[in-house]
N, C-alpha and C positions, 0 to 999 in steps of 0.2 A: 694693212701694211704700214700701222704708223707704225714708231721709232718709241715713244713712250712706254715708259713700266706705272703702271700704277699697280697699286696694292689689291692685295688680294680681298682686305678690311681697311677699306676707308674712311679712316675718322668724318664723325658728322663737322659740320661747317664752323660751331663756335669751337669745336676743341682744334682745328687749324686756324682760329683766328688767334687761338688764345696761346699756341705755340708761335704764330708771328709774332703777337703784342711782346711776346717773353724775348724772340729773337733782338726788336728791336731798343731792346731794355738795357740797362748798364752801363759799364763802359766801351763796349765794343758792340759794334753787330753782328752776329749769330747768323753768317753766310751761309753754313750747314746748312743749317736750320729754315730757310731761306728755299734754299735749292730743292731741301728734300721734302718741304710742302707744295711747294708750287709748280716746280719742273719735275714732278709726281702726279698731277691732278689736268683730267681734260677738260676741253673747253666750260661745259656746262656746270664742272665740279667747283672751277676756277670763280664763274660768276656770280655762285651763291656763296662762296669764300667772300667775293670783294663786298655783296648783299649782307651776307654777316654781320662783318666788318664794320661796314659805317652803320647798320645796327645798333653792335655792342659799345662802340669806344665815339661813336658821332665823329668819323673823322674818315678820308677815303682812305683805304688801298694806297692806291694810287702814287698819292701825295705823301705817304709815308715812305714808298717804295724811296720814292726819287728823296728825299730826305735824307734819307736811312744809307743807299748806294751812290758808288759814284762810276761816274768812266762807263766803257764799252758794257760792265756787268749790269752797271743799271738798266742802261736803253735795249739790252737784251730780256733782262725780268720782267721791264714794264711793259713793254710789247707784247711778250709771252701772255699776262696777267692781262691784258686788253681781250672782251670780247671780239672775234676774228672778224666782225664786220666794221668794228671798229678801228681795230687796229691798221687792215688794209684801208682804208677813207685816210687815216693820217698819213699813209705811206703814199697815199696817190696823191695827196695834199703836198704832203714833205716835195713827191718829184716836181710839179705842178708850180710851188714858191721856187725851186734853186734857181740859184745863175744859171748854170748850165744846164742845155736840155738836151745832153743829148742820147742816147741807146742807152746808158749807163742807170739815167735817170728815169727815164720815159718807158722801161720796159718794164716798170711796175706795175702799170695800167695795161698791159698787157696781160701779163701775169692773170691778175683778178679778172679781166673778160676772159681771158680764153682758156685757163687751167685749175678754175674753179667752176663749180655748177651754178646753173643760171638764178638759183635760189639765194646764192650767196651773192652774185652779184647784185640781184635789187635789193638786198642789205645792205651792201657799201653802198649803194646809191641813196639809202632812204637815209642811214647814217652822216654820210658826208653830208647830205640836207642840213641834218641836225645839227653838226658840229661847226660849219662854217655858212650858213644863211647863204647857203647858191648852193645848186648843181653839178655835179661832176663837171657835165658838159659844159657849163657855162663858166667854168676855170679853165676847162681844154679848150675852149674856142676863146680862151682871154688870155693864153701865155703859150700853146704852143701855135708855130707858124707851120702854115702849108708847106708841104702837103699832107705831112707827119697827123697834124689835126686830123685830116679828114678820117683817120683811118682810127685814131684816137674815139675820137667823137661817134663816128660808126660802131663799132666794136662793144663800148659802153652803153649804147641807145638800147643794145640790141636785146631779144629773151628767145633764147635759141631752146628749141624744146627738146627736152631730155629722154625721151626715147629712144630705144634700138630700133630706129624704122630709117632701110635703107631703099634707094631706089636704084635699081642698076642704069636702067636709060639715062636719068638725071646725072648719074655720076659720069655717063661718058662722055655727055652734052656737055655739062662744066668743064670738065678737065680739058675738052680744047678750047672753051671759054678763056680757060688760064691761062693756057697754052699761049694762044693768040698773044693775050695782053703782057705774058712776060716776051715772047720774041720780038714783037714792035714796040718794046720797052714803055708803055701804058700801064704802068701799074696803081693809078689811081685811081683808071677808069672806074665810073660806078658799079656796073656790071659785077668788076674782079672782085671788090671790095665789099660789094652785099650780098657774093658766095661766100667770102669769109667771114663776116659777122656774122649772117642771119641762118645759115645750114646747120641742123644740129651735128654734134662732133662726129655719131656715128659715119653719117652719110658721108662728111668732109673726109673722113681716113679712107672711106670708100672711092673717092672721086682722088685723093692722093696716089692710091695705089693703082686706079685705072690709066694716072697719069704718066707713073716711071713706068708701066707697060708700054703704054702709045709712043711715048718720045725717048725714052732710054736713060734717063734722069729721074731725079726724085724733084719735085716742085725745089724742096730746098738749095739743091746743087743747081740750078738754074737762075733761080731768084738769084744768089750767091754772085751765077757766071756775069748778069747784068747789070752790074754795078756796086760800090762801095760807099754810096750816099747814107744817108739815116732811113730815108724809105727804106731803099733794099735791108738793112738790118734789122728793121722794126719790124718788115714782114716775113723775116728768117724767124724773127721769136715768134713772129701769131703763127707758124707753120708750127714748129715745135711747142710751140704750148699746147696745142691741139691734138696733135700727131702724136706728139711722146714728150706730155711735161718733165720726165723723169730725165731727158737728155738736155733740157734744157737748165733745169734747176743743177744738176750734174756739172755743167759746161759755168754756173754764172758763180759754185762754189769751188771751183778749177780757176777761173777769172780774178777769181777776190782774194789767195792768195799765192798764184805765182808771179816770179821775179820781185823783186825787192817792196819792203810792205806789206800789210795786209790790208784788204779793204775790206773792215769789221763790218762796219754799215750795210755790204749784201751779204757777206756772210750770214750776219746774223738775222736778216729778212729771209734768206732761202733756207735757213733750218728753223726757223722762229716757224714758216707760214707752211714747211708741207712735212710738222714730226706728227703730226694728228693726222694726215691726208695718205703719201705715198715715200715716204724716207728711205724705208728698206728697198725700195725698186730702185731710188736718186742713190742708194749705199751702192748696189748691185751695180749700175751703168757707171757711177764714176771709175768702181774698179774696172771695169769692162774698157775704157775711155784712157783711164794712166795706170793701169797695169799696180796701183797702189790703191789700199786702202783710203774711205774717205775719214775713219778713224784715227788713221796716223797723220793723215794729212792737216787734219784740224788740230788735232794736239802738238804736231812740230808748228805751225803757226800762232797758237794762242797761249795763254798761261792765266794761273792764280782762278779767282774764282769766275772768271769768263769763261774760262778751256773747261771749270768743271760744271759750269748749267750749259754749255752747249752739249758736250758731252754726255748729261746727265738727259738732255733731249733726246740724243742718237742714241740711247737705253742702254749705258752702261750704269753700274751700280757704282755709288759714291760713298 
């Protein structure tokens, strides 16, 4: 269900280096040229382009890119062009440094524990090691405050195992677990918070749906009812990223641009991190969601050579 076209016949790795080195040659740079090697090419195709690369010419990717482009098109190619365990470590890093912490910033680490596979997470975790000498955890427990942390911190510890093995008792047992601790508004408690980390996804959609049986709500229309804090928000995304990442990715590229502005920045995280993963289902629910295309919607918001490598992600031909 990605969103990507690649070629039928894909050039080997120096004839894509050797059409970038050419792109970034002369008096101009060759954004075509640009768009239609890289925003062409998946994850694994990408990193022996960038291995090539500083091969052939001794010089990164990378640092050519950001050279080479400027504005919202570069930080959307270099992301792109980042292995994905990479690139999410810097995004969780990026939320992790801003001033602000709040839902906008902080539901990137959300995102990677709960709407990726647990495989990919102890990537970003071995990653983020590498790039910044500390711990996921030990930046979540140095810049985000309670209570937000705890659930922060939990979520990332965790290695939820990826199996279809569901249990029905377990799922009825939890879901008044939940129950309990959303009606007496505890929602930190340990209990609540080590069903949602550590349960693999199967079982939790299992214990979801035995929940808006029991009580007549969905987990999320409840969390929602009791309160408008950052907690309650933060655990509206680990419900949805679990449950139906496609509603949520949907909802945060509907966020980023209505009303006046665009906010490029998740824009281009929510189609940068799921055109290889689940796009066509996040195309499917946004229509589903605003009765418009997520097509039209990206193209009345964006222009010039940013509207055509996003665009060129959501697999149209350029």
């Amino acid at each position: 269900m990605a969103s990507i076209r690649i070629p039928d016949d894909v050039p080997l790795p120096p004839e894509d280096c050797n059409t970038l080195k050419k792109a970034f040659k002369g008096w101009g740079t060759d954004e075509r040229a640009i768009i239609r090697v890289l925003g062409c090419r998946n994850s694994s195709q990408r990193n022996k382009i960038r291995e090539a690369y500083q091969q052939l010419y001794n010089e990164s990717l990378i640092d050519q890119l950001h050279s080479e482009l400027s504005g919202d098109f570069r930080k959307a190619v270099i992301l792109w062009t980042y292995d994905p365990p990479e690139r999410d470590a810097r995004l969780a890093n990026k939320a992790l440094k801003s001033r602000k912490k709040g839902i906008a910033q902080l539901q990137v680490i959300v995102e990677i524990a709960c709407a990726t596979s647990p495989q990919h997470l102890v990537a970003v975790r071995q990653a983020y090691r590498s790039l910044f000498d500390c711990s996921l955890e030990e930046d979540i427990t140095s810049h985000v405050p309670l209570p937000v942390r705890k659930v922060l911190v939990g979520l990332v510890s965790s290695y939820r195992y990826d199996g279809e093995v569901v249990d029905s008792i377990i799922a009825n047992l939890e879901a008044a677990k939940l129950h309990e601790a959303i009606e007496t508004k505890h929602l930190d408690l340990d209990d609540f918070l080590w069903i949602l980390s550590t349960r693999n996804v199967f079982q939790l959609k299992a214990t979801f749906e035995v929940y808006q049986q029991k009580y007549g709500n969905s987990m999320y229309q409840d969390i929602k009812s009791s309160g408008k804090g950052i907690l309650e928000s933060m655990l509206r995304v680990v419900i949805w990223c679990i449950d139906a990442p496609e509603k949520h990715f949907a909802e945060v590229i509907r966020a980023s641009i209505v009303g006046l502005g665009t906010d490029e920045d998740s824009l281009t995280r929510a189609i940068v991190s799921r055109a290889e993963i689940d796009m066509m289902k996040i195309r499917g629910e946004y229509f589903n969601m605003n009765k418009t295309s997520l097509d039209n919607a990206v193209i009345g918001d964006t222009s010039g050579d940013y509207r055509k490598f996003l665009m060129t992600l959501l697999g149209a031909k350029i």
